[in-house]
Each structure stands twice: as C-alpha cells, then as structure tokens.
N, C-alpha and C positions, 0 to 999 in steps of 0.2 A: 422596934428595930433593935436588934444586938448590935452592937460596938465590941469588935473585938479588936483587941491595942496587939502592934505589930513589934517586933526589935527597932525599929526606927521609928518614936513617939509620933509623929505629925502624920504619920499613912496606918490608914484605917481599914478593916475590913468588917464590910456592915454587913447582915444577914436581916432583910426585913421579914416580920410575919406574913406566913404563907397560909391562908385559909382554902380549903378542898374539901371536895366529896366527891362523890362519883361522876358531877357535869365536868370536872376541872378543879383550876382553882385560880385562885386572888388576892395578888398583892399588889401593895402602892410599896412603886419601884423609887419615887421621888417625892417628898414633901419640903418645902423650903424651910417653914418651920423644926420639924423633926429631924432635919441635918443642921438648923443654927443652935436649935437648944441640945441635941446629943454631943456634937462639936464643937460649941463655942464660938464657930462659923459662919458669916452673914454673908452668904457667895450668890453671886449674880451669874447664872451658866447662859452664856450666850451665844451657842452653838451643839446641836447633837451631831452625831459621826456613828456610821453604821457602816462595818468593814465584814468580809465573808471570805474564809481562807483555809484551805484544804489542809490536812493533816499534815505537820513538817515546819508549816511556814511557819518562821521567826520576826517580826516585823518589829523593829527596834536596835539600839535604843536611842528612841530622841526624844529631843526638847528643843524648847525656844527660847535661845539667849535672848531677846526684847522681845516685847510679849507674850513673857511664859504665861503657859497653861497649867493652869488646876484642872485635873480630869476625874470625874467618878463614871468608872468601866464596871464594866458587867458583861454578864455573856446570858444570850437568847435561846441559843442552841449551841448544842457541841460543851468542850472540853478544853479550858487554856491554863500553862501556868504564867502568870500575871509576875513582871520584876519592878522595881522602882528603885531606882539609885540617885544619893542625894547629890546634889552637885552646887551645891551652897556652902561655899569655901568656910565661913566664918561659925558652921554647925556644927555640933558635935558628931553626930553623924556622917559627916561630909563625907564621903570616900565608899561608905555603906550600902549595901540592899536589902532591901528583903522583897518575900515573893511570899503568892501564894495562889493556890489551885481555884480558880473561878467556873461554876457550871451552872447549866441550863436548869437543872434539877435543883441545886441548891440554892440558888440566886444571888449567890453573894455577890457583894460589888465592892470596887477598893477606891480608894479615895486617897489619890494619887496629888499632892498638895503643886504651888507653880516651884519652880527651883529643883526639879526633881524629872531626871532621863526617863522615862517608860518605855516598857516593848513586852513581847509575849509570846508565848510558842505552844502553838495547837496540838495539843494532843489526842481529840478525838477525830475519828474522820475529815471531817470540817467545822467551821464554829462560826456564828456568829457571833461579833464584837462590837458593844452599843457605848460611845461615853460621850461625856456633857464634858464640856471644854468653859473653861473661868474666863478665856480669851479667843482670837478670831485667829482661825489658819494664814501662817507669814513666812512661807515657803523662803524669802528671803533670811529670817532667822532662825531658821529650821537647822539643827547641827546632828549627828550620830555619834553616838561613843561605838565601839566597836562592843559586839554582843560575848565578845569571846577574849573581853579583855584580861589578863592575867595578872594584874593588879585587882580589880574587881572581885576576880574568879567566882563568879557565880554560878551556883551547881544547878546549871540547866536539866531536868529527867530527860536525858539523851537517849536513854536507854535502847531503843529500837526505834529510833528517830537517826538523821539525817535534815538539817535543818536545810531549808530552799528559803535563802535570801536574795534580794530586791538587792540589784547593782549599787545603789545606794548605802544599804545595808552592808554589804559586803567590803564595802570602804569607809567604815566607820574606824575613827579619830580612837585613837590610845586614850584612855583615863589621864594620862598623866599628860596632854599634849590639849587634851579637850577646853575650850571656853567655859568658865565656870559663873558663878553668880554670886 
C-alpha cells in the first residue's frame, strides 16, 4: 500500500496494490496490520457505512463532538472529492483542510483521523461511498460546520455542479461558532 502524506500530517491518502488481468482485478481494501505498521496506528473500526448519492450531493461537514470518529472512506463506484477539516483547537492545523479526489478506478482511500469534520461532494454521476468508523453512530453528538464556510473557504470543484444538500446540511454552524475538540 502507498501512503501518500497530505498538507495536514495526521490524514492520509492510501493507494493499495491493485493486481488484474483480463478476469478483473484484486485488492485488499483492509489489513489491520498494514495500516498499524504504515501509520503507526493500532485502530479498532467498529462499524462500516455504505452511502450512495447522485451526482451534486454534498454531504457534510460533520463530526462527533463525544465519540468522534476515525473514518477510512473509499469509493466503490463513481467519483468524489473527499474534505477533512481539523477541529482540534490545540493543533497546528486546527482551522485547516485538505481534500482529495477518491475513485472507483483508483481505489484510494483517506484516512480521516477522530477530531476531524468530513464530508464530500460527488462528482461522477453517482458514487458509492464505503468507510469504517473508529466509533459507533451518536446522532445525539452529531454537529455540521457549514460546507460553504468562508473562514474555511475550501475550494470545492464547483465547476458545473450545483450542490443538493440535506436540511441538515444546509444549516451547518459557522467555523467560528462550531464545538471544537
């Protein structure tokens, strides 16, 4: 598996080996080992999540102020660009994101550490979206930054997009007003 190091040290974008020929092809999307010894990492994922969402959708950005999640996301089909913003007051990064393009073809996966908002916006048709969570869904500590905050300014590929957000979504908290960690 490639480890490719992102602008904010602790989020990771792995590429694992993809073996093919003309049946398909084969890779190990997950080994526990080969993410403690690439990462330094001894994570226990104790939940998958498998989301499916038409070209447009923005779904983010949230996190969970008690019981954050650690997430390694991937995409099965389709086309996303992948954001993680740190929200861990006392980091150097704190206030930071970085992003990057996740696809079915390429198999990357990011590794989105707890402490840290996620969300994503589809760019192909529709996409499949698969991550492993460090902790258990707690809707009650479920919070939004707003996707379009302008503190953050994160250069979402808007390009010929039209983002379609979830009521939730669409009242996401200002950066500057957000619960942080």
């Amino acid at each position: 598996m490639l480890v490719t190091e992102t602008n904010i040290p602790d989020v990771k974008l792995l590429t694992p080996k993809k073996f093919g020929d003309e049946r398909g092809f084969f890779l190990e999307s997950y080994n526990k080992k080969t993410f403690q010894d690439l990462l330094g990492l001894d994570i226990d994922f104790v939940q998958d999540n498998h989301s499916r969402s038409a070209k447009g959708v923005l779904r983010g950005l949230h996190y969970q102020i008690k019981q954050p999640q650690g997430k390694l996301v991937r995409v099965t089909a389709g086309k996303v660009f992948d954001v993680a913003v740190d929200m861990r007051r006392g980091s150097p990064t704190y206030g930071q994101w970085t992003g990057a393009v996740l696809t079915a073809e390429g198999q990357e996966q990011f590794w989105v550490p707890a402490g840290f908002a996620h969300g994503f916006l589809v760019l192909s048709d529709s996409a499949d979206f698969l991550y492993k969570t460090t902790d258990y869904y707690a809707p009650e500590y479920e919070r939004t930054v707003a996707w379009d905050d302008a503190d953050l300014a994160i250069d979402w590929p808007l390009e010929d997009i039209t983002p379609v957000l979830s009521a939730k979504d669409q009242q996401g908290t200002p950066f500057k007003l957000a619960e942080t960690f």
